[in-house]
C-alpha positions as CSV (number, residue, x, y, z in Angstrom):
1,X,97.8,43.8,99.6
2,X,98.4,44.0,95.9
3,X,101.7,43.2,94.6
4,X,103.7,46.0,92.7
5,X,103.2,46.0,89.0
6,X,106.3,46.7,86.6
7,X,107.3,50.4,86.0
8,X,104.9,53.0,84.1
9,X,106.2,55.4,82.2
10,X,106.2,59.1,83.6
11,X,103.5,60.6,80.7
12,X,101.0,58.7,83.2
13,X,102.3,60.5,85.9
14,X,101.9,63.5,84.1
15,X,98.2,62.7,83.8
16,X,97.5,61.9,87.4
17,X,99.3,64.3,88.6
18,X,100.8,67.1,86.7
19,X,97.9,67.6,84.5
20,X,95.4,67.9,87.1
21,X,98.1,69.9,89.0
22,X,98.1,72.5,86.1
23,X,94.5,72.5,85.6
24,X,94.0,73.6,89.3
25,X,96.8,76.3,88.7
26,X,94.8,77.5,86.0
27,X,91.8,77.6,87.7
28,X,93.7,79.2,90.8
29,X,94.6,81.7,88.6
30,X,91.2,82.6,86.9
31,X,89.7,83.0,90.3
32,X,92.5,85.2,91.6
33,X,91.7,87.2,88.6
34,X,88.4,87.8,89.2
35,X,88.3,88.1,93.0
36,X,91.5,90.6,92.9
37,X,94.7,90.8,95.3
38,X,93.0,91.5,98.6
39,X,90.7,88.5,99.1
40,X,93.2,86.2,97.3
41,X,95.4,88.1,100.0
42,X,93.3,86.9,102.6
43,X,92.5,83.9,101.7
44,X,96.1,82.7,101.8
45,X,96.9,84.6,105.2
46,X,94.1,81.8,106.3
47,X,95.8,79.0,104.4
48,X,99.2,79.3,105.5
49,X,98.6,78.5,109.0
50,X,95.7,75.3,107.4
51,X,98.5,73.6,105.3
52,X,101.0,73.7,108.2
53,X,98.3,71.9,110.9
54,X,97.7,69.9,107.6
55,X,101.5,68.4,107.7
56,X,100.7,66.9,111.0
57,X,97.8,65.2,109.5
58,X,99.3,61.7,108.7
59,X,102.8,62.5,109.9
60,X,104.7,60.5,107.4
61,X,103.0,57.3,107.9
62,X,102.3,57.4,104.3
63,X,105.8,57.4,102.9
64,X,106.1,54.6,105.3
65,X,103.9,52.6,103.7
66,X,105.8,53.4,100.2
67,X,109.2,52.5,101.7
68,X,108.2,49.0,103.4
69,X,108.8,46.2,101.2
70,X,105.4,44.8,102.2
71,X,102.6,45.7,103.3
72,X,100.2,43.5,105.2
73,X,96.2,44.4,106.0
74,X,97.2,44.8,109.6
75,X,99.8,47.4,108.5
76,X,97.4,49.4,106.3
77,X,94.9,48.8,109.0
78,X,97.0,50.8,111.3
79,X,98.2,53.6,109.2
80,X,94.8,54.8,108.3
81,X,93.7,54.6,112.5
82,X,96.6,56.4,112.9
83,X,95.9,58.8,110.2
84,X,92.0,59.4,111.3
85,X,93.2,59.9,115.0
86,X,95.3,62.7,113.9
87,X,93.2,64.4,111.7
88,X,90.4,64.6,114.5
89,X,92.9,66.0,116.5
90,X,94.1,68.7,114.1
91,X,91.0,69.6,113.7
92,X,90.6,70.0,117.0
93,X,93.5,72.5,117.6
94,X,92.4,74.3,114.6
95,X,89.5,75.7,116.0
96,X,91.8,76.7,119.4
97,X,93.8,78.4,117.3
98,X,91.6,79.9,114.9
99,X,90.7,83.1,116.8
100,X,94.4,83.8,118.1
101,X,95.8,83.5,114.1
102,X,93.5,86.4,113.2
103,X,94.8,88.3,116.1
104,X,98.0,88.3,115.2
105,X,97.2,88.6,111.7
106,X,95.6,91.7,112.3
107,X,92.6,90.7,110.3
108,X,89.1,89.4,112.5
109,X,87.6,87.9,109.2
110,X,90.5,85.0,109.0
111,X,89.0,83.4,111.8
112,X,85.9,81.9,110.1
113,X,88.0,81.2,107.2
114,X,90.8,78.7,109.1
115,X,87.8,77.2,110.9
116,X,85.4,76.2,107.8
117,X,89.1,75.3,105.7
118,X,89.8,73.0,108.7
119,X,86.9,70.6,107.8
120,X,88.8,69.2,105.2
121,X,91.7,67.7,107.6
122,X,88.8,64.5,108.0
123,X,87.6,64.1,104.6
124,X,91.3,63.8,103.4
125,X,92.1,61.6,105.8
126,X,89.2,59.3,105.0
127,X,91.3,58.1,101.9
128,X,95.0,59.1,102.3
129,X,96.4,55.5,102.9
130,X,94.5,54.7,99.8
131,X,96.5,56.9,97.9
132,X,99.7,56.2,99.7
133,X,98.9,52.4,98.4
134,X,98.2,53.7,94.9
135,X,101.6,55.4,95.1
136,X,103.3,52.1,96.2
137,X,101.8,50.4,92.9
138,X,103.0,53.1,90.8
139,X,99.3,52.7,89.0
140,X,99.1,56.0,87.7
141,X,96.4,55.0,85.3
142,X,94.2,54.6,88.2
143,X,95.6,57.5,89.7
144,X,94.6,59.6,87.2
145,X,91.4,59.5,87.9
146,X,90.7,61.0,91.8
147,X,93.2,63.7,91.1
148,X,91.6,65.3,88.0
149,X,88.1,64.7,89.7
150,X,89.0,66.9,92.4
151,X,90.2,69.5,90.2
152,X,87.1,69.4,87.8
153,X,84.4,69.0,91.0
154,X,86.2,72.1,93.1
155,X,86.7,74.0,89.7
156,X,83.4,74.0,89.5
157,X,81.5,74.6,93.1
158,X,84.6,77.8,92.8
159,X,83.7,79.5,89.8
160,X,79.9,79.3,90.4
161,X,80.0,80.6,94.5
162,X,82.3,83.0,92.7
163,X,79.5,84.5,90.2
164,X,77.2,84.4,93.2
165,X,78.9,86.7,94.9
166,X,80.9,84.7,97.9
167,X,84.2,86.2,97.5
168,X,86.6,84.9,99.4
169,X,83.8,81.5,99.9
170,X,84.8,80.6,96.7
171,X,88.3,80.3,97.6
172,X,87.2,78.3,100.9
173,X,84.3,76.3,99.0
174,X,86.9,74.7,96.7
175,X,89.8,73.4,98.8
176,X,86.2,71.4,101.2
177,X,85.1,70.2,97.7
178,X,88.4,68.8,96.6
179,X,89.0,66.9,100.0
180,X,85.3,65.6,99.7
181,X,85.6,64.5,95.8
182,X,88.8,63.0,96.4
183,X,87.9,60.4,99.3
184,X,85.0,59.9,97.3
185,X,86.5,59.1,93.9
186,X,89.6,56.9,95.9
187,X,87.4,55.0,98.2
188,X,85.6,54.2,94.7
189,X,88.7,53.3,92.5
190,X,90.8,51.4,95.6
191,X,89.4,48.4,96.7
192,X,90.3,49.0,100.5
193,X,88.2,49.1,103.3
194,X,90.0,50.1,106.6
195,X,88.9,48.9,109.9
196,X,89.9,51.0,112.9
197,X,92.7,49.0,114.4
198,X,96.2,50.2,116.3
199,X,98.3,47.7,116.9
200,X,101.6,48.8,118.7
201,X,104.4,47.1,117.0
202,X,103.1,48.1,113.6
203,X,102.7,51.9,115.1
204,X,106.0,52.1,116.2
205,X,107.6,50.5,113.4
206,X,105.2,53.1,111.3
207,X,106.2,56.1,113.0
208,X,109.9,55.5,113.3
209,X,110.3,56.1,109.7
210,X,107.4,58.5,108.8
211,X,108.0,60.7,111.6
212,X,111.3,62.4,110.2
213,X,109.4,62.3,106.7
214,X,107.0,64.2,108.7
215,X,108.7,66.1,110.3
216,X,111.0,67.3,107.1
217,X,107.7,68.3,105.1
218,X,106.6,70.4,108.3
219,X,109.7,72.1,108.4
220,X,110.3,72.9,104.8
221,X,106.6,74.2,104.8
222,X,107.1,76.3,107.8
223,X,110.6,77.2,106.0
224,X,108.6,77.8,102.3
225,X,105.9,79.8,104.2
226,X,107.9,81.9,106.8
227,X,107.4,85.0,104.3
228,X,103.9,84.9,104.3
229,X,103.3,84.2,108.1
230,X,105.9,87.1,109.0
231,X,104.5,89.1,106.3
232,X,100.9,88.7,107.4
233,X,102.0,89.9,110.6
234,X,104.2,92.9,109.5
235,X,102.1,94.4,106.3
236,X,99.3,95.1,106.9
237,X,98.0,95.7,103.4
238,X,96.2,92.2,102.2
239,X,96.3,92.9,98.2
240,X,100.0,93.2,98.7
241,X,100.2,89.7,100.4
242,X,98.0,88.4,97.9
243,X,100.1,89.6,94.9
244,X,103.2,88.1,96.8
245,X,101.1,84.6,97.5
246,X,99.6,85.1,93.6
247,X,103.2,85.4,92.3
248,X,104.6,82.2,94.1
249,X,101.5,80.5,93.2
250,X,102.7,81.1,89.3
251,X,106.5,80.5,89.7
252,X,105.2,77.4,91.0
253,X,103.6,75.7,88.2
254,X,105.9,73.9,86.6
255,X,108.2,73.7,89.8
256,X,105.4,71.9,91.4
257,X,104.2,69.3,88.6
258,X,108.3,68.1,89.4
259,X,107.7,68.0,92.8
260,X,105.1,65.4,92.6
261,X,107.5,63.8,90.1
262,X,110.2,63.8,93.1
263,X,107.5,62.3,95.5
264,X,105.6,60.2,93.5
265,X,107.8,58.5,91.2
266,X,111.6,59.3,91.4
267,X,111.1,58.4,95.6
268,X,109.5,54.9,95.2
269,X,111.8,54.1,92.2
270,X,115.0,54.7,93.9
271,X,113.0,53.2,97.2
272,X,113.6,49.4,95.6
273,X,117.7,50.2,94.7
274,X,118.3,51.0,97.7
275,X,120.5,47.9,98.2
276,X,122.0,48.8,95.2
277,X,123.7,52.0,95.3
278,X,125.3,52.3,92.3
279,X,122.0,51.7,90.7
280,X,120.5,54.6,92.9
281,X,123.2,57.1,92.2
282,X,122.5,56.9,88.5
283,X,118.9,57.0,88.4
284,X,119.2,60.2,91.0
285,X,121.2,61.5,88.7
286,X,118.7,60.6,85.1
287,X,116.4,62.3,87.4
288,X,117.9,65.1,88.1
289,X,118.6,65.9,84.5
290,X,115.5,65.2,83.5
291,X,113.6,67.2,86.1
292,X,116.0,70.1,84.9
293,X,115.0,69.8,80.9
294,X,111.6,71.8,81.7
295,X,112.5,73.1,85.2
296,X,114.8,75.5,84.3
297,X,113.9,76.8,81.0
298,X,110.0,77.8,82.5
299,X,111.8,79.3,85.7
300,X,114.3,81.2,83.5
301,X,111.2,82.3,81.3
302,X,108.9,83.6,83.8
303,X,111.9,85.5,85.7
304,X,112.9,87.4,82.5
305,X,109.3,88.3,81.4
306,X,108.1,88.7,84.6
307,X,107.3,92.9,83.9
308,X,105.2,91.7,80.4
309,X,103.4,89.0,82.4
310,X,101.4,90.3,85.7
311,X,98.8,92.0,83.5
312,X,98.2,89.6,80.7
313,X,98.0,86.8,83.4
314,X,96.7,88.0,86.4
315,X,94.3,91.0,84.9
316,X,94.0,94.8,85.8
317,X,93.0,94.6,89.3
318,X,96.8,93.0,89.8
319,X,98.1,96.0,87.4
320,X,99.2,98.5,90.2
321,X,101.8,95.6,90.7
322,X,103.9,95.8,87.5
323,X,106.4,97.7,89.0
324,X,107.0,94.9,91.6
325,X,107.9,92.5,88.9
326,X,110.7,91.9,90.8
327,X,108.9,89.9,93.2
328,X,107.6,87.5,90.4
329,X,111.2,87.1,88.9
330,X,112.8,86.2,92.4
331,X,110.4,83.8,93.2
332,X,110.6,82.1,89.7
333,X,114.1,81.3,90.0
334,X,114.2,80.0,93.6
335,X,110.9,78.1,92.9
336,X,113.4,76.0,89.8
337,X,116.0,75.7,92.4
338,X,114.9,74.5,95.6
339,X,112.5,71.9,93.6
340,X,115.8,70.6,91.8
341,X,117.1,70.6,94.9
342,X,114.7,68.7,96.5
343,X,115.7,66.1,94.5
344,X,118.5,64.8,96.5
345,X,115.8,64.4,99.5
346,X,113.8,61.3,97.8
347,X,117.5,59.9,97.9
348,X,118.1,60.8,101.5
349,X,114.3,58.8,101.9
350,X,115.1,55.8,99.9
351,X,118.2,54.8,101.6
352,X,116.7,55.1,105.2
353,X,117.7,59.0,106.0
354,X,114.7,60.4,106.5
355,X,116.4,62.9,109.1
356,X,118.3,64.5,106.8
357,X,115.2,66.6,105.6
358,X,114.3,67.8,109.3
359,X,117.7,68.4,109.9
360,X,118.5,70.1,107.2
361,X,115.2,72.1,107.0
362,X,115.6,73.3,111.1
363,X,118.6,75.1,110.0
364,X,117.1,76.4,107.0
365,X,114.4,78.1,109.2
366,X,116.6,79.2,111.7
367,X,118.7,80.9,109.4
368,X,115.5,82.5,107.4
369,X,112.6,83.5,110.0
370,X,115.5,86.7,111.6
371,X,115.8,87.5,108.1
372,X,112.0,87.2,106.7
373,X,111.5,89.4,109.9
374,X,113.2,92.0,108.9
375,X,112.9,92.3,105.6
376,X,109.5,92.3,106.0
377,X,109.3,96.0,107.1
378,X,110.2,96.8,103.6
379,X,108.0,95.0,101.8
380,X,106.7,92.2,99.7
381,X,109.9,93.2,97.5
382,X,112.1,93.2,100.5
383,X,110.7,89.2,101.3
384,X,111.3,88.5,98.1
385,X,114.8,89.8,98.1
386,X,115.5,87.2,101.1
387,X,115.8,84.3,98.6
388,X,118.8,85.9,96.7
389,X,121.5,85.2,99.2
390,X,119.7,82.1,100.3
391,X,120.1,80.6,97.6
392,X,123.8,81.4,97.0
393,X,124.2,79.4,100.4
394,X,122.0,76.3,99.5
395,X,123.0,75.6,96.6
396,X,126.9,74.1,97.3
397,X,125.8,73.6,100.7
398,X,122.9,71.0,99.3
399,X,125.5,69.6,96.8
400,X,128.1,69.0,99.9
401,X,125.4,67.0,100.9
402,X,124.9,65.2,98.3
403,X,128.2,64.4,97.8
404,X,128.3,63.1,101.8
405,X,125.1,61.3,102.0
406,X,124.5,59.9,98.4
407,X,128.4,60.1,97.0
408,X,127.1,62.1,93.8
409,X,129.7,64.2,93.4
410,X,128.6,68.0,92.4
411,X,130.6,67.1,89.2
412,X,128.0,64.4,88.3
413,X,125.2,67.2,88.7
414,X,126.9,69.7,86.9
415,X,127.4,67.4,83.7
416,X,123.3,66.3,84.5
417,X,122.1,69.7,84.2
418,X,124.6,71.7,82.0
419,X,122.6,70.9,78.3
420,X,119.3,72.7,79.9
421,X,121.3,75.2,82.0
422,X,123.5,76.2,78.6
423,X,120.1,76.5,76.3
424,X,118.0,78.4,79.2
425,X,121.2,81.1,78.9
426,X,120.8,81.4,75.7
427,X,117.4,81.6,75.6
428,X,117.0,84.0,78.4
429,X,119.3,86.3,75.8
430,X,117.3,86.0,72.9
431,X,114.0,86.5,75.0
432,X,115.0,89.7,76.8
433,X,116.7,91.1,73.6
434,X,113.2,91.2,72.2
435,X,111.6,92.0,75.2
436,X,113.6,95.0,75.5
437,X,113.1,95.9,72.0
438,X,109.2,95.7,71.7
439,X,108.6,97.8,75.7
440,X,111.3,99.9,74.8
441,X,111.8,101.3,71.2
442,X,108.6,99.8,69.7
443,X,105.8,100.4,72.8
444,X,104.0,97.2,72.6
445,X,101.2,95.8,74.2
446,X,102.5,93.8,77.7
447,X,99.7,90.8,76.1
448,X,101.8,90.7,72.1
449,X,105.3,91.3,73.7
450,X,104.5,88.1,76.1
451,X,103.4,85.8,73.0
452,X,106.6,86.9,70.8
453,X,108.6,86.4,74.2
454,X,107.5,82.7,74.1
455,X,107.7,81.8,70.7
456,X,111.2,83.0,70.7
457,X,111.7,80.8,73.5
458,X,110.5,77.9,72.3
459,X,112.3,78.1,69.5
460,X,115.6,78.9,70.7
461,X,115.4,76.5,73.5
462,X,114.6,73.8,71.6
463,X,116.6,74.2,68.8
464,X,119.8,74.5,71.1
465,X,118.9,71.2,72.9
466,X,118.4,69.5,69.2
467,X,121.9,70.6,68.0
468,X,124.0,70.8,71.1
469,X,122.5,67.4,72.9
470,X,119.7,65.2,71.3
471,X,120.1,62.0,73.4
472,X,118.7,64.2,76.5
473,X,115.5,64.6,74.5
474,X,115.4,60.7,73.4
475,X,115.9,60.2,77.1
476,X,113.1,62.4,78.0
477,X,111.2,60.3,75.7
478,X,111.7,57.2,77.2
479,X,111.1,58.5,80.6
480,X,107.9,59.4,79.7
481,X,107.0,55.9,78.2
482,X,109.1,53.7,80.7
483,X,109.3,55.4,83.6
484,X,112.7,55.8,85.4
């Protein structure tokens, strides 16, 4: 296989993968827009039980191939039999499981949904090693290319089944179009061509390692998605699910352009220091820091203009919701959180703890499904609520960790994060003084208070950060260039 080629900086990630990720976000939201709350509501009732058969798709035998030092033909050979073998059987057990999921959803016209979405488990297996390799090159200039593809291909087939008058097919059309156009486009761009081959040794060795990477990302989804499965089970209402799912699906926009950053460039960084743990500790740390310069001031922003945002954004038909702003706010704060928390797991990876995530994310799920349960009977607010003492627990109990596994002592992530956690505070202050002021005394529009919201938190973040500490910005800078 192709050697490893020296760093690139993270603006290239930012192209492969943040700018496509935002696109689709954008495009995600425009459809949501148009369709309304109750088929966005359930379409995502259909999705959440897809993605979670979707984590046992490859099963971690791509991060393997990321965290082996080399990678023979034999090895790649392998992983992708591996791969195909379990997506045939996914796909399988979704169609089993399709007509019991509507059952206990409630809602008969799910069924058709999880069993046309369940297509795509082959086509994105077809090319997943291929972008596993890609990863393990750090190429993101070739990267760039398959991932904003997709977005542009499914974009498309969406919005025009969406004017014709599928509904909820638009929603289904586009996740089968982006699996198709992405195989495609990385079968085109990575000159490897698999032969089915599974040779025992290679599977084990394989599996020993991606099977706790696998089995963390199927936790922490089950974990991230208890609400919705308990609260497709418990309200009944579909538009109220699908402002709850709509709301996530915004506090996650930034939060999930810096989780591909964890997974796809902080992980296979800190994967070649992991003999050198000094060396690991510190870029953990640069990455923390520089995951929380835009993290947390676009969490702290949405959460305190959450009430001025649902109509602008999401349109009238999610109007009725404005009063349950609350919903959008709590979400957008655990959403900057748990992904700067996340961080610490590409550390746990890189120096050969991959149990920690399952480990970690079993008790998580233990601890939340009793209380998703009940909260659920009051609400998409009550759900939401969940996440207020949860994170009061994770947070020192993630940094104990930290401090255990990786010796970064909460200290050291306190001083990494305390420039952007000082100017979001201040900027949350000057934003909600205005925001106050125009609803309250002056009776603006939600759209004009939203834009003078932003400008005054531009401004007031930035200009903190350029008088209180300007090296984080030149470090920014260089990350973006350089890489880590």
């Amino acid at each position: 296989m192709r050697s490893l080629p020296a760093r690139e900086g993270a603006v290239w990630l930012l192209v492969a993968l943040g700018a496509p990720r935002l696109l689709g976000t954008l495009v995600t939201v425009g459809l949501r827009r148009y369709l309304g709350p109750g088929i966005s509501g359930t379409f995502d009732l259909a999705y959440t039980p897809y993605q979670f058969l979707d984590g046992f798709r490859n099963f971690g035998t791509g991060p393997a191939l990321v965290y082996e030092q080399e990678v023979d033909r034999g090895l790649a050979d392998t992983a992708w039999t591996l791969n195909m073998a379990a997506a045939v059987a996914v796909t399988l057990v979704a169609q089993i499981l399709a007509a019991p999921v509507a059952r206990f959803y409630g809602h008969p016209q799910i069924e058709p949904i999880f069993r046309l979405l369940s297509i795509a488990y082959v086509f994105s297996s077809i090319a997943s090693v291929h972008y596993f390799l890609l990863l393990r090159d750090l190429n993101f200039r070739v990267r760039a290319v398959p991932p904003v593809g997709q977005v542009v291909t499914a974009g498309v087939v969406s919005i025009l089944f969406a004017l014709w008058g599928f509904g909820v097919g638009a929603l289904v059309a586009r996740e089968i179009a982006s699996a198709v156009s992405g195989a495609v486009l990385l079968w085109a761009l990575y000159p490897f061509r698999p032969n089915v081959r599974l040779m025992g040794r290679l599977s084990r060795r394989l599996l020993s390692y991606g099977i706790w990477v696998g089995a963390g990302l199927t936790l922490l989804y089950m974990s991230q998605n208890a609400d919705v499965f308990i609260g497709g089970h418990v309200i009944h209402s579909t538009s109220d699910i699908g402002f709850y799912t709509t709301s996530w699906t915004i506090a996650f926009i930034t939060a999930g352009i810096f989780s591909l950053f964890g997974g796809n460039m902080v992980f296979p960084v800190l994967s070649r220091l992991r003999d050198d743990r000094d060396a690991l500790c510190a870029r953990l740390v640069k990455a923390l820091r520089q995951i929380a310069l835009l993290l947390t001031p676009v969490a702290a922003f949405v959460a305190c203009t959450a009430p001025v945002l649902i109509t602008p954004v999401l349109g009238s038909k999610f109007g009725a919701y404005r009063s349950s702003f609350s919903v959008l706010s709590i979400l957008a704060v655990y959403a900057g959180t748990r992904t700067l928390l996340a961080t610490f797991f590409e550390g746990y990876k890189a120096v050969g703890m991959p149990w920690v995530a399952p480990v970690y994310n079993f008790v998580k799920l233990v601890v939340i499904v009793p209380a998703m349960w009940y909260a659920a009977h009051f609400g998409i607010v009550g759900l939401a609520t969940v996440y207020i003492p949860l994170q009061i627990v994770e947070i020192p109990v993630s940094l104990m960790l930290a401090w255990r596994m990786l010796t970064i002592t909460p200290w050291q992530v306190l001083l990494a994060i305390r420039s952007p956690l000082l100017a979001s505070i201040i900027m949350v202050a000057g934003v909600l003084a205005i925001e106050l002021t125009l609803t309250r005394r002056v009776h603006t529009t939600d759209s004009i208070t939203l834009a003078l919201c932003l400008a005054t938190a531009v401004v007031l973040y930035a200009g903190v950060l350029l008088l209180w500490d300007r090296p984080i910005l030149l470090e920014g800078r260089a990350v973006l260039l350089s890489g880590l």
